[in-house]
C-alpha positions in Angstrom: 0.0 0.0 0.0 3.0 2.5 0.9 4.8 2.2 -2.3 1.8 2.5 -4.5 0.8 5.5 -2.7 4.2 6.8 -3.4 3.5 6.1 -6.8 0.8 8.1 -7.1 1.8 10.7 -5.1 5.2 10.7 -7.4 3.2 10.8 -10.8 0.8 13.4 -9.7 4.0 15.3 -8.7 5.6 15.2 -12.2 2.2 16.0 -13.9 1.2 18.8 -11.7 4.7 20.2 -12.6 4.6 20.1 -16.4 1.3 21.6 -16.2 1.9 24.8 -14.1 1.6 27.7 -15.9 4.7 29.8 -16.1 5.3 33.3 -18.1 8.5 33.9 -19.8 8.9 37.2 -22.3 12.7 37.0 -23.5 14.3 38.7 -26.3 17.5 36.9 -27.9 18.8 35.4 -24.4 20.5 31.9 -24.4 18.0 29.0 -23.4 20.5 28.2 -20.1 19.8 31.9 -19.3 16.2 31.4 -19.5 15.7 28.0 -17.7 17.5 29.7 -14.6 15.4 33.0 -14.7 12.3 30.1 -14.6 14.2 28.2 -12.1 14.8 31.4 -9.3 11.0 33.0 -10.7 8.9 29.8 -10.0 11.2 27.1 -7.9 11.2 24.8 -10.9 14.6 22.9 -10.8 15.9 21.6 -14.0 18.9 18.4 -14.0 21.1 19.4 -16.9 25.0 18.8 -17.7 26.8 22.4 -17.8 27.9 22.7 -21.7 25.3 20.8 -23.1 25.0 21.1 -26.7 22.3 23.0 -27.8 21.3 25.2 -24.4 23.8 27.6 -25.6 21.1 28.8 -28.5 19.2 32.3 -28.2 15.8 32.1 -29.0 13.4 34.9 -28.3 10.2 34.4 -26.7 6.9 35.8 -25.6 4.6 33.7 -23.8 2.1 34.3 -20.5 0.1 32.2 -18.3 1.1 28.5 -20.7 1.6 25.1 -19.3 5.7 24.6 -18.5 5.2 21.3 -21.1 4.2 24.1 -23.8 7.1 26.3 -22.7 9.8 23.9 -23.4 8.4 22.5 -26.9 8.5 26.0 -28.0 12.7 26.4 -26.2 14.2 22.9 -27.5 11.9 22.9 -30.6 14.9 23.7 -32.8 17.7 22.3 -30.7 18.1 18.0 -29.8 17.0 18.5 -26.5 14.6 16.2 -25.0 12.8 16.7 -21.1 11.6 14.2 -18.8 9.4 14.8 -15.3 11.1 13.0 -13.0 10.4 13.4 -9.1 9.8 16.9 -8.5 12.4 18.4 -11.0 12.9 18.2 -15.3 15.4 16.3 -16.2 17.3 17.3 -20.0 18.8 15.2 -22.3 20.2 15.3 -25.7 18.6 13.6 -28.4 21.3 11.2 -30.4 19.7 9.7 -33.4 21.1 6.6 -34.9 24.2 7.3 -36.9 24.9 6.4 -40.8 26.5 4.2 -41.9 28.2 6.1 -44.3 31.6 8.0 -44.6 31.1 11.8 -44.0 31.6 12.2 -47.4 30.4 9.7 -50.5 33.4 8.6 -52.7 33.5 9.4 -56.0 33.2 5.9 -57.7 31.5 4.5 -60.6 29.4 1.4 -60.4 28.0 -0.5 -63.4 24.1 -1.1 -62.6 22.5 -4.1 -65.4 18.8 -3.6 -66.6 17.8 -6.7 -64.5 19.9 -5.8 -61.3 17.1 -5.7 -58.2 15.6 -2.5 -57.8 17.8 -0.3 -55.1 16.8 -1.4 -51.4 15.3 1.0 -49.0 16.9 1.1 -45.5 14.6 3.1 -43.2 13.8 2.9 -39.5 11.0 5.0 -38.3 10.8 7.4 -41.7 8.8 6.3 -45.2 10.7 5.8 -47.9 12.0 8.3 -50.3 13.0 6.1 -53.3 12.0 2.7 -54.2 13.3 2.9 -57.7 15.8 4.5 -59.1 14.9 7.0 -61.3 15.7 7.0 -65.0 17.5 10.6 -64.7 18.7 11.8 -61.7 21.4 14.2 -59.8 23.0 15.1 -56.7 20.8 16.8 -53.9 23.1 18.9 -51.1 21.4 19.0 -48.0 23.1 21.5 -44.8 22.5 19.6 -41.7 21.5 21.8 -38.9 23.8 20.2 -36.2 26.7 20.6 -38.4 26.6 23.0 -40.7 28.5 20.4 -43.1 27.1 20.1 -46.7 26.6 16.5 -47.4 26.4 15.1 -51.3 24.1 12.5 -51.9 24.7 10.3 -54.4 21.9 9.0 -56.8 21.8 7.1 -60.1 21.6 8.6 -63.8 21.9 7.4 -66.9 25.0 6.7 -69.1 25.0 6.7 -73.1 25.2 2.7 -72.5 22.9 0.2 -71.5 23.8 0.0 -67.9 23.3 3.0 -65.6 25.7 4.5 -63.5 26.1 5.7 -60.2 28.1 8.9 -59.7 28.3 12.4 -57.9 27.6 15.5 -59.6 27.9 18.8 -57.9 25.2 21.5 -59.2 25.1 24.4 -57.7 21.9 25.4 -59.3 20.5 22.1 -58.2 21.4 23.0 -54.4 20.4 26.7 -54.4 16.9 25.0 -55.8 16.7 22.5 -53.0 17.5 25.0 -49.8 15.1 26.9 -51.6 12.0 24.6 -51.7 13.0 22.5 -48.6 10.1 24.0 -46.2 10.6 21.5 -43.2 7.6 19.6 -44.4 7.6 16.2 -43.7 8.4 13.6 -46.4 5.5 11.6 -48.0 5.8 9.7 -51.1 3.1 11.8 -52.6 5.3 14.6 -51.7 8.2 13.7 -54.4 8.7 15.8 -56.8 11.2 15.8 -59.8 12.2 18.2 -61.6 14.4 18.1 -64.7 17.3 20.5 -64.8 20.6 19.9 -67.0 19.2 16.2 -67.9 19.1 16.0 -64.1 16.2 15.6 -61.2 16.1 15.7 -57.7 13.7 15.5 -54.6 12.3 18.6 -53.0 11.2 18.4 -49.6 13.6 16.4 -47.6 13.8 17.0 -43.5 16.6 15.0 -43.0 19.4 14.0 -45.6 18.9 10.8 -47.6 22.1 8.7 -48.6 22.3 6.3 -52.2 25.4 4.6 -51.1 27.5 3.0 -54.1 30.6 0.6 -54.1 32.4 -0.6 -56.6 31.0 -3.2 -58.2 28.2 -2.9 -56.1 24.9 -4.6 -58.2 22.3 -2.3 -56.6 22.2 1.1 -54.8 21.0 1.5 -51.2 19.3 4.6 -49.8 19.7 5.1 -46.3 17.9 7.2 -43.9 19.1 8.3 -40.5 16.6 6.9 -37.6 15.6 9.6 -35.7 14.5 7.6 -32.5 15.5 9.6 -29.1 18.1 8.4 -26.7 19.7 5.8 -28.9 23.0 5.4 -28.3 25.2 5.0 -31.3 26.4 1.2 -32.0 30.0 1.6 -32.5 31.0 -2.1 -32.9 28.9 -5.3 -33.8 29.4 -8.0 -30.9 28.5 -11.9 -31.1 26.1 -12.5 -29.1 26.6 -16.1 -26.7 24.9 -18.0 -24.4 27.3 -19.2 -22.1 30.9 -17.6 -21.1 33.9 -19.4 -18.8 36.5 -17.8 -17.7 39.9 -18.3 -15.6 41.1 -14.4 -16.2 40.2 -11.8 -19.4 41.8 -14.1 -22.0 41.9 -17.2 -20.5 37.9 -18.2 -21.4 35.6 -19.9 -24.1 35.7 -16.8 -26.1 40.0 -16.9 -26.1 41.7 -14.2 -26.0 39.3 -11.1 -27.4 36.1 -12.0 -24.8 35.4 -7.8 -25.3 33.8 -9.1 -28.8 31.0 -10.8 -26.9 27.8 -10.3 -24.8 27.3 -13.0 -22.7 23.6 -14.9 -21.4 25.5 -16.5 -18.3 29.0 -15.7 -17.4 31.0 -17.9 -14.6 34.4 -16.2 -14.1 36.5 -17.9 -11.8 38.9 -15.3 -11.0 37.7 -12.4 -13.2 35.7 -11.8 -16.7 35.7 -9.1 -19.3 32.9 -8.7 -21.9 31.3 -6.6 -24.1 27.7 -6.7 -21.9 26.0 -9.4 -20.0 22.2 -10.6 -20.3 21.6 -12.7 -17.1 23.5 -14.0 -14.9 27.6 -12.7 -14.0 29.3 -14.1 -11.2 33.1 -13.6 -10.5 35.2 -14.7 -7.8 37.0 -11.2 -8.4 36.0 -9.3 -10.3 33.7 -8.0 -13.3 34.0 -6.2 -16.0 31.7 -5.2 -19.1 32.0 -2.2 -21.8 28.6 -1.8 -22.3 24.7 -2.5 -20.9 24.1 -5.3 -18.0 20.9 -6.7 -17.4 20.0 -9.5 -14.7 22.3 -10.4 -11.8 26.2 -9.5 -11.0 28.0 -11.0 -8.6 31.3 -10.8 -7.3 33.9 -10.9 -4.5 35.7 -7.3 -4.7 34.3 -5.2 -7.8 31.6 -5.1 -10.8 32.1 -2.5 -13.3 29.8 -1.7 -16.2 31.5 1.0 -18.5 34.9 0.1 -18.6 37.3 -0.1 -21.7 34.9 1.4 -24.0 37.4 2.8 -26.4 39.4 -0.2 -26.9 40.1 -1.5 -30.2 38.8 1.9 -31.5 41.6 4.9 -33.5 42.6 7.8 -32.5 39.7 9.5 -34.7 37.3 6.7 -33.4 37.7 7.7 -30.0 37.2 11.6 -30.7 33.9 11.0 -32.0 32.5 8.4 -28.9 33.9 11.2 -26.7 31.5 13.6 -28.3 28.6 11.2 -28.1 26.4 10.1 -25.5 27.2 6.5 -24.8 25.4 5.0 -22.0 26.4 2.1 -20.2 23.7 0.6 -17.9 22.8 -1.5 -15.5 19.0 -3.0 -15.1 19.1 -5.5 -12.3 21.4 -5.8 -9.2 24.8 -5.8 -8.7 26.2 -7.2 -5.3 30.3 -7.0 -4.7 32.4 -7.2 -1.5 34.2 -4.0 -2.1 32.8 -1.8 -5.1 29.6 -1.5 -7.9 30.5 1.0 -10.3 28.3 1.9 -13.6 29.1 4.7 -15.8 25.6 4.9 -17.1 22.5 4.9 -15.4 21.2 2.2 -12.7 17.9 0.6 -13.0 17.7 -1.7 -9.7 19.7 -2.3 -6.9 23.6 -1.9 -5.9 24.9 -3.3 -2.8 28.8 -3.3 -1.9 30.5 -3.8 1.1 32.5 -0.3 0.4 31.5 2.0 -2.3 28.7 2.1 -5.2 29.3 4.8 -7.5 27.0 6.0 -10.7 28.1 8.2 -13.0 24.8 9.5 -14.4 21.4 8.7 -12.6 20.0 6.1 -9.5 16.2 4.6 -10.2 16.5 2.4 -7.1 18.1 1.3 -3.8 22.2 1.5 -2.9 23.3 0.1 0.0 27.2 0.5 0.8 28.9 -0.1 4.2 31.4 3.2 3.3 29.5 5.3 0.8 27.3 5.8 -2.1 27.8 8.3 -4.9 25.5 9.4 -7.8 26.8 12.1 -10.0 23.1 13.2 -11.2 20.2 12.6 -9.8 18.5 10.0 -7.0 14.7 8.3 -7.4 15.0 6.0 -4.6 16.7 4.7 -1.2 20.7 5.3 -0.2 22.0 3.3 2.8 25.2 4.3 3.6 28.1 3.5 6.6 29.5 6.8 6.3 28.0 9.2 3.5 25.7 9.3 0.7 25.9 11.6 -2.5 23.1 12.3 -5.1 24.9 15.7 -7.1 21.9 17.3 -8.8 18.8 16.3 -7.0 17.3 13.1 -3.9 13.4 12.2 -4.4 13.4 9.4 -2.1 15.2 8.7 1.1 19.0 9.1 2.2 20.4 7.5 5.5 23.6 7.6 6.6 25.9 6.9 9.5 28.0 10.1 9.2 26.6 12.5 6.1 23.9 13.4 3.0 24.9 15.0 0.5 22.4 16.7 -2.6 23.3 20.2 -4.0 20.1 20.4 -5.8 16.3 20.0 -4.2 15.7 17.3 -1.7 11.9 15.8 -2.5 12.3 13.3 0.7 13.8 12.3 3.8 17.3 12.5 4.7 18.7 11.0 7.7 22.4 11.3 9.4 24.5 13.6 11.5 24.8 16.0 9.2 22.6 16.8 6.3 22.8 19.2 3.5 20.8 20.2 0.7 20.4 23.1 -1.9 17.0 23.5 -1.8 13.8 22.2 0.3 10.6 23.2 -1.8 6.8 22.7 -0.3 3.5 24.2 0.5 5.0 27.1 2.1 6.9 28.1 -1.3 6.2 31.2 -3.2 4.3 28.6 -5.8 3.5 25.7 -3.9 4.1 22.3 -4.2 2.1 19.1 -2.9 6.0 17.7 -2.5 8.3 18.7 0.4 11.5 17.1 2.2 12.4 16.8 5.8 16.3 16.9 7.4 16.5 15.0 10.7 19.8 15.1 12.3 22.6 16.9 14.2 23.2 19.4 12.3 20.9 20.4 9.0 21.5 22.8 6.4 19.8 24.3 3.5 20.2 27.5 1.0 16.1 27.5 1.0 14.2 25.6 3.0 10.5 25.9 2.8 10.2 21.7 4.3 11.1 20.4 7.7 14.6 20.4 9.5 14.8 18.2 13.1 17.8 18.6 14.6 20.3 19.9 17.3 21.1 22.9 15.0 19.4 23.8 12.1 20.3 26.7 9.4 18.7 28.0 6.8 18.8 30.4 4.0 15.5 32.1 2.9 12.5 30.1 5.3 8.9 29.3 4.9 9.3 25.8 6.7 9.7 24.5 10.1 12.6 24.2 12.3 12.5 22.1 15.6 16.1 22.1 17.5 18.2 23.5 20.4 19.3 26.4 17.9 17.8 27.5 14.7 19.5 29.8 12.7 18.2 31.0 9.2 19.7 34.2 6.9 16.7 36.7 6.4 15.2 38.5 8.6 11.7 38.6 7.6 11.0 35.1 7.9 7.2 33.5 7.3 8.8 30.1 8.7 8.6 28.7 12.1 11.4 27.9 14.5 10.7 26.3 17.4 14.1 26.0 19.7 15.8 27.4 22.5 18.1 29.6 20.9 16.5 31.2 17.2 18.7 33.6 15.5 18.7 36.7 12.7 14.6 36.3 12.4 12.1 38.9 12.8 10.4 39.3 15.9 13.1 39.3 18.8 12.9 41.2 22.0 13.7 41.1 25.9 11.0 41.7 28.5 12.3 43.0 31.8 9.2 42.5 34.3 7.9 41.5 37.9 5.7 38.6 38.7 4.0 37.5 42.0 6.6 34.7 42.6 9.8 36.5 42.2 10.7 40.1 42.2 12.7 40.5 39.1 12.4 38.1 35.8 14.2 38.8 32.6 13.3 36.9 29.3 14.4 36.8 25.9 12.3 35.9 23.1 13.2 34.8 19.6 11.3 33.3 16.5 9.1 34.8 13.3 6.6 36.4 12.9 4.4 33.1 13.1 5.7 31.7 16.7 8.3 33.0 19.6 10.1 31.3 22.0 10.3 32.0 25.3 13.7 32.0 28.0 13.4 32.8 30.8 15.2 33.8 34.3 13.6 35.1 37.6 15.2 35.3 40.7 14.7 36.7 44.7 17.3 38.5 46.6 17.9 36.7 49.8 16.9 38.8 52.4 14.4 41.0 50.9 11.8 39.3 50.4 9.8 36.4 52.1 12.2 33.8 53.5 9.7 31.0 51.9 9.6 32.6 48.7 11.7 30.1 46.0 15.1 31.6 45.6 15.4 31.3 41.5 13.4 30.1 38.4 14.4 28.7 34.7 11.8 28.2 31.9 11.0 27.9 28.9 7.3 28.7 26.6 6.7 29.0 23.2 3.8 31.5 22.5 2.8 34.3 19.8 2.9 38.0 19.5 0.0 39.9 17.7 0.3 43.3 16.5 -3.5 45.4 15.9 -1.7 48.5 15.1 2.1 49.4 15.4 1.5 50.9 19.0 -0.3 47.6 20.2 0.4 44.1 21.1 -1.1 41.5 22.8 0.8 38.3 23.4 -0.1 34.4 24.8 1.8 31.6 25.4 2.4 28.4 27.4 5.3 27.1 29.1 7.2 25.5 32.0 10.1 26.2 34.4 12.1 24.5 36.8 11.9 26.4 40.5 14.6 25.9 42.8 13.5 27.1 46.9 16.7 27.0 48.4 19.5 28.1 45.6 21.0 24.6 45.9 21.0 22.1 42.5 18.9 19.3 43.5 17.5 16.4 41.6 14.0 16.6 42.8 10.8 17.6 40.7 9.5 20.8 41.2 8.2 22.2 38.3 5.7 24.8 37.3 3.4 24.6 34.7 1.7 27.9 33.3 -0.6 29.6 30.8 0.4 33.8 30.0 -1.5 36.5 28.4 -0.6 39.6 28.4 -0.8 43.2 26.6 1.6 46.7 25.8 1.6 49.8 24.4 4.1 51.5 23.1 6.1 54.8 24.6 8.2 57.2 23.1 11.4 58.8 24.9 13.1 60.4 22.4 15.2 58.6 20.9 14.2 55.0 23.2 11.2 53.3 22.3 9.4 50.2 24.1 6.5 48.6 25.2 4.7 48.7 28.9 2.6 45.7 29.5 0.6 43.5 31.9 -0.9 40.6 32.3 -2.2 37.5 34.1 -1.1 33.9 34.5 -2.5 30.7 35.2 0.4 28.0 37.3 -0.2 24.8 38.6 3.2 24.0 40.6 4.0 19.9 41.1 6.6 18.5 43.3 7.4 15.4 46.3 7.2 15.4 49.8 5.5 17.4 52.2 6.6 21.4 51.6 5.1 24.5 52.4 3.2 26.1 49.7 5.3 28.8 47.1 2.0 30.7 45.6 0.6 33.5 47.9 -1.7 33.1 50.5 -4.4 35.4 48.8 -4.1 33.7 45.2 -4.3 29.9 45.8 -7.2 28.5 44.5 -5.9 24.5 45.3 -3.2 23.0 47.5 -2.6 19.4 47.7 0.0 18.1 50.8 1.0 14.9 52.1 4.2 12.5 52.0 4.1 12.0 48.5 2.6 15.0 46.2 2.3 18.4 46.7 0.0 20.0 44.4 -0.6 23.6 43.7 -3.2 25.8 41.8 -3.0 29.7 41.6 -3.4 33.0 39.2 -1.2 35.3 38.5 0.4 38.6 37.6 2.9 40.0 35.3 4.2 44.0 34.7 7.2 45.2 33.2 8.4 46.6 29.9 9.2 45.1 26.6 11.9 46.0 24.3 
């Protein structure tokens, strides 16, 4: 029932978030610039790499009161940018679309093509066809690639003065200027082709994307290619035999000899340690394992699993270049249990659980558990169980415990629990848009840059605060504070001031008050002068009450609160109860003295004192109302006064 509440809860979250309506009027600014502006004007975070291609574009923009989903079709419409709701934040990725297999640049060959060769075969993915014969005149289209700027030449069949045809590459500059000219960004239909004869030549008119006719020498029949546009594919650079079974003493000693990096692997059995290209079910190594590429299913080893290793091996120099540039992805979907370390350098989809350290270079969607650390370089959808420390870079929605220290420098949507906790930012109802999503900090010491959630702890700081903070000292950076503190000690937040006054109990009482304009808390001190006053009057008093402070007017307050305080009768520390419990209300008006200004007030109290054994009674004769003596309790009831000044 819990989890599919969190489920819901979770979805609703990521809906509710694409769907608020945002207002962004920009004129030639850089899409970074923008998504910040909506970040600090409307707490919507956004996960992103810094230098991603494509968020360095200017786009101008004028839109009010639209869906966020609406807002960032229109921003990444011309870039490859794609954006996912995950948790409580957007998460931006860059859209790689299956590569060619053809050189950047056709070559220049002839190749003979007979009457009764097969018609040219169409290769396409997710995009209808452009050619299915070739025609019986044709030329060269250039198409400019937007990502590149690079003209490409596509190569198409025309005639020869003999019977067969031949394949070759003409460069017409009319031809091109006529293309850029008529390609509209339409998409390509085959009702859409058009031809059009220029110089004995033809040529298609409304391609999106470039279309290849690849030739090779002697080839029998032409092929036209089309690039798959499918998001988040990530580019094959190598063809690997797929096997069932793998055995293995070390990398080179197995069933696959000495290159096992050519092969993904069903079932792997490493005695010592394996090396693969990916594995499907089942890896188990008495050291170690290691994999280039995606694992799915169960790993299992003594000291270390890694998934992302050596993927540049058997690649060149230029080779290497272009993976760098490319967003390859090596993941794990399943679980992955090792006696010292788990590291993936793509995302996790499942469990990790090491005896020292789990590290993820991109994103967690599931549970790490680590006897030293855990460390996710993006962002966390789950559970981290940690020794010593837990790290989720850009953003937690889940839960974080940990012997020693969280970590997240982005928003916590969650629970984080350890001696010390930090986060960048704690959103909830209490934001300046609110959320139905908020995060909670229980520990020694908790920190936050915003925190409009919950912090429990011994000390608790926070930057701007519309949340709660319960602990011995709360500390938060602006002064005009909607949040509430509740602690002993509450620091830089509106609404402090000392109260000098007199009480029927004891003679003088001092009291400082700190909190928001929302709740105060209450110190307090009162002490007798031996000698002055009744010798059965308790010698000094320590309390605390949490309370608020109304304002009508700026010359009027009225104030109530509740509270209790230790009294002491004789001046010496004892271990016996005596305590007072009590109920205030009181009232002021403010005086001006010059340059001085403060507060006169009064009012009454209601105090029930409790302590053991048989003593004489603290409250005055005159106010008690009950009084309960014998051997055991001693019980009293009584109202009272207060009257002093407030500064």
């Amino acid at each position: 029932m819990v989890s599919i509440l969190f489920g819901c809860s979770t979805m609703y979250a990521q809906t509710s978030l694409l769907e608020r309506k945002i207002t962004v009027i920009t004129d030639n600014k850089p899409i970074i610039t923008i998504l910040e502006e909506v970040k600090k004007t409307y707490h919507i975070p956004f996960s992103y790499f810094n230098g991603e291609e494509g968020l360095t574009q200017r786009v101008k923009i004028h839109i009010e009161n639209k869906p966020l989903a609406e807002v960032l079709e229109i921003l990444f419409k011309k870039t490859n940018i794609h954006y996912q709701a995950i948790g409580g934040q957007i998460v931006l990725k860059k859209v790689v679309p299956a590569k060619s297999t053809l050189p950047d640049a056709p070559q220049k060959t002839t190749s003979a093509i007979s009457k009764n060769s097969t018609v040219p075969e169409i290769i396409s993915n997710d995009m209808q066809f452009v050619l299915n014969v070739v025609p019986p005149s044709a030329g060269s289209v250039r198409h400019k690639f937007k990502n590149t700027g690079k003209n490409k030449a596509n190569n198409i069949a025309s005639p020869s003065k003999g019977r067969n045809r031949t394949i070759r590459t003409y460069k017409n500059e009319h031809l091109k200027r006529s293309t850029e000219r008529s390609n509209k960004h339409q998409p390509y239909n085959a009702s859409d082709e058009k031809q059009r004869s220029q110089n004995n030549y033809s040529f298609i008119a409304s391609l999106v994307r470039p279309a290849y006719i690849s030739s090779k020498p002697a080839s029998p029949a032409a092929k036209v290619i089309i690039p798959s546009i499918k998001y988040l594919v990530s580019p094959v650079q190598k063809v690997y035999t797929s096997s069932k079974f793998q055995l293995a003493l070390l990398p080179g000693i197995s069933t696959h000899g000495i290159h096992p990096g050519e092969y993904t692997n069903g079932i792997s059995l490493n005695m010592l340690a394996g090396y693969s290209a990916g594995n499907r079910f089942v890896e188990i190594g008495g050291l170690s394992n290691f994999n280039q590429y995606q694992v799915m299913g169960l790993q299992l080893s003594g000291v270390a699993n890694v998934v992302g290793g050596n993927k540049f091996v058997g690649l060149t120099k230029q080779e290497k270049s272009k993976v760098q540039k490319e967003v390859t992805e090596s993941n794990l979907q399943g679980v992955q249990l090792a006696g010292v370390t788990n590291i993936v350098a793509g995302h996790v989809y499942g469990w990790q659980t090491a005896g020292g350290i789990n590290i993820i270079e991109q994103s967690l969607q599931g549970v790490q558990v680590a006897g030293i650390s855990n460390q996710v370089k993006t962002f966390t959808f789950g559970i981290q169980l940690a020794g010593i420390s837990n790290a989720s870079m850009e953003s937690v929605d889940g839960l974080q415990v940990a012997g020693l220290y969280n970590y997240t420098k982005g928003e916590l949507h969650g629970i984080q629990v350890s001696a010390f906790n930090q986060a960048g930012n704690i959103e909830g109802k209490y934001s300046k848009i609110s959320v139905p999503y908020t995060g909670l900090q229980i520990g020694l010491l908790n920190t936050s840059r915003r925190m409009n959630g919950y912090q429990i702890g011994l000390i608790n700081i926070a930057g701007e605060m519309a949340g709660t903070q319960i602990g011995l000292v709360n500390l938060n950076r602006n002064k005009k504070t909607s949040g509430t503190p509740i602690g002993l000690f509450n620091f830089n937040s509106e609404g402090q001031f000392i109260r000098l006054y007199t009480s029927e109990l004891f003679v003088s009482n001092a009291e400082l008050s700190t909190g928001s304009v929302k709740i105060q808390n209450m110190l307090s001190f009162g002490y007798n002068l031996a000698g002055l006053v009744d010798p059965y009057k308790p010698r000094w008093s320590a309390g605390y009450s949490i309370g608020q402070v109304k304002r009508p007017s700026d010359n009027y307050f009225y104030s109530y609160d509740a509270g209790v305080a230790h009294i002491n009768p004789s001046g010496k520390l004892t271990r016996e109860l005596s305590l007072l419990a009590k109920i205030r209300g009181t009232a002021g008006y403010k005086i001006y003295m010059r340059k001085v200004v403060f507060h006169v007030f009064g009012g009454i109290t209601f105090n029930s004192y409790f302590t053991k054994g048989d003593k004489l009674p603290i409250s005055p004769d005159l106010l008690r109302l009950y009084h309960q003596r014998n051997k055991q309790t001693n019980i009293e009831v009584w109202p009272g006064f207060v009257a002093g000044i407030h500064i």
